[in-house]
C-alpha positions in Angstrom: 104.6 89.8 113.2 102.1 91.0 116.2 98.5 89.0 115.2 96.9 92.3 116.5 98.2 94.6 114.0 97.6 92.0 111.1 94.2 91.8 112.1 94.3 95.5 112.4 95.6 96.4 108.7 93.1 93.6 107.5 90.1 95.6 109.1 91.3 98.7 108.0 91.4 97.0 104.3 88.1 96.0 104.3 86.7 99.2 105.4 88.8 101.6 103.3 88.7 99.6 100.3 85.8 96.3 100.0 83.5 98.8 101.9 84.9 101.9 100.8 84.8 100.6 97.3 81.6 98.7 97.7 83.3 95.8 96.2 81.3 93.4 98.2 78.1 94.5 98.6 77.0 92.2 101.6 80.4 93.1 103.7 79.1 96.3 105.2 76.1 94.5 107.5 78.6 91.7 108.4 81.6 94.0 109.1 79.6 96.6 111.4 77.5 93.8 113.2 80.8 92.0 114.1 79.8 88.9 112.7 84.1 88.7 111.2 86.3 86.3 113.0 89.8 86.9 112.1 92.2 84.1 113.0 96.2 84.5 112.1 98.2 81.7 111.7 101.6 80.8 111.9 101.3 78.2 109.3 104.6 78.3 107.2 103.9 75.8 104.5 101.1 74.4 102.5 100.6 71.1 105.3 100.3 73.8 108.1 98.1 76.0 106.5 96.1 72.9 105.6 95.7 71.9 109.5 94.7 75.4 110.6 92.3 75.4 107.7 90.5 72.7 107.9 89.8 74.4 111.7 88.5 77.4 110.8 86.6 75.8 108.6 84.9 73.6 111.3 84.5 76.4 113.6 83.0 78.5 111.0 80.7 75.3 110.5 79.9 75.3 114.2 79.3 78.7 115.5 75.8 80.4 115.8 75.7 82.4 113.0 74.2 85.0 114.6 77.8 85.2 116.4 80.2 84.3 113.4 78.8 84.9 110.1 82.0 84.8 108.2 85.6 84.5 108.7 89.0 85.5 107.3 91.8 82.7 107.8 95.3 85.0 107.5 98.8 83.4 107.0 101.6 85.9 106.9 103.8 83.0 106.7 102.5 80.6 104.1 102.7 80.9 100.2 104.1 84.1 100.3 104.2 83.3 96.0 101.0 84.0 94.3 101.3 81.2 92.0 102.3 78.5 95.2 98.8 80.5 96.8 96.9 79.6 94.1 97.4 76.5 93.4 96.7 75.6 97.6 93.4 77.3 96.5 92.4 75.2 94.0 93.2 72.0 96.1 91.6 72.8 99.3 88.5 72.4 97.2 88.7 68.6 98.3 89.2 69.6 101.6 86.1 71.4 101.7 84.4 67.9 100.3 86.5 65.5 103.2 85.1 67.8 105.8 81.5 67.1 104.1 80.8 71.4 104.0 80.4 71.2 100.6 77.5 74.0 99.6 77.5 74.9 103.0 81.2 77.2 102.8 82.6 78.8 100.2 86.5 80.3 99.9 87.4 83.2 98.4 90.9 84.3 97.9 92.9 87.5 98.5 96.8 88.1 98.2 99.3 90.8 98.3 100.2 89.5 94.7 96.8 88.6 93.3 96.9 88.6 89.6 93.7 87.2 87.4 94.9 84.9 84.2 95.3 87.2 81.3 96.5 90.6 83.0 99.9 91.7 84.0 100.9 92.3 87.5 100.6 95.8 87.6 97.0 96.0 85.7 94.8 97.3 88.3 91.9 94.5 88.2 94.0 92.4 90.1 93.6 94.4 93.2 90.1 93.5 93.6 91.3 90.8 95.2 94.2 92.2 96.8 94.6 92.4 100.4 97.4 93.3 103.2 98.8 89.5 103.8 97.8 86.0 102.1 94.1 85.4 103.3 91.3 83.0 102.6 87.8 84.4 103.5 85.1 81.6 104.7 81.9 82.5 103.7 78.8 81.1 104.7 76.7 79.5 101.4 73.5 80.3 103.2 74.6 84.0 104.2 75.1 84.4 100.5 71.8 83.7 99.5 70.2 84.9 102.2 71.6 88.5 100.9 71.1 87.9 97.4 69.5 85.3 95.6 70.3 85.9 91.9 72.4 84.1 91.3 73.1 86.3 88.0 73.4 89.4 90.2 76.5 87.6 92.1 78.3 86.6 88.7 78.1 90.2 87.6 80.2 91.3 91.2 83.7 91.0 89.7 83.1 92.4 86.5 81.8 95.7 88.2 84.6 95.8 90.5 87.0 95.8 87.9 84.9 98.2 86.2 85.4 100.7 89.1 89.2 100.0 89.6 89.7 100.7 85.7 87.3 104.3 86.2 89.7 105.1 89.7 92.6 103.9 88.1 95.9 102.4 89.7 97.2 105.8 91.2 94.4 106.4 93.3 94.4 102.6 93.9 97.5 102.6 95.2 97.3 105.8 97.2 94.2 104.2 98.6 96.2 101.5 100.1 98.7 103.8 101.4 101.6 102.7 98.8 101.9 106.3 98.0 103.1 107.6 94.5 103.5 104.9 91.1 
């Protein structure tokens, strides 16, 4: 798989969908202004994905922010399952802590198989957090309030987006993403 066109397809997610969408109201300034890094990894396992996290995580940490506000760790190759995916998610959690970025970066998830507890697969909420390949997006803590404060505001962010998902409904969803007819 060519790193180019994954990085491709993820940038031609985000604009056709989190910004077409307005899913994430603070990507727009960020995605225009370059401030993404995209890095693609050929992590195939959980220990792998680990390593190359715990990178991205520092050079997120590192870099000027007016160079890299945010950044989208891809892996093709690793958890593939959403279930394997989720439960890496929930334990990098201490990684976050050993590399002592706690409150100073936040993860957010996205897979090809997302599915929030309660729905069924095909119940079109879950692609909200859908995206191309298996991804984890580092975000800044400090960008976050810098662009909104309320910390009431930012709970309510999911809620809407499934909101507009349910009013567009899977078929345009899908024909969105370019998975043509259900």
């Amino acid at each position: 798989m060519n790193a180019d066109r994954v990085v491709e397809a993820t940038q031609r997610w985000i604009a056709n969908v989190v910004i077409g969408l307005n899913l994430c109201p603070f990507a727009r300034r960020v995605f225009d202004g370059l401030l993404i890094r995209y890095t693609v990894t050929d992590a195939t396992d959980a220990e792998s994905l680990r390593a190359a996290l715990a990178v991205e995580l520092r050079t997120l940490a590192d870099a000027p922010i007016e160079q890299v506000e945010t950044a989208f760790l891809i892996h093709p190759f690793a958890l593939g399952e959403f279930l394997d995916y989720n439960d890496f998610v929930v334990e990098i959690e201490s990684l976050i802590a050993e590399l002592g970025l706690e409150s100073v970066i936040q993860i957010a998830s996205f897979h090809p198989g997302y599915q929030f507890t309660g729905t069924r697969p095909d119940d079109v909420e879950n692609y909200t957090n859908r995206s191309p390949f298996p991804m984890l997006h580092l975000l800044r803590e400090d960008s976050i309030s810098a662009v909104n404060n309320d910390p009431e505001a930012l709970q309510n962010i999911p809620r809407r987006n499934m909101e507009t998902l349910r009013r567009l409904g899977l078929a345009k969803v899908l024909a969105l993403l370019g998975h043509g007819d259900t």
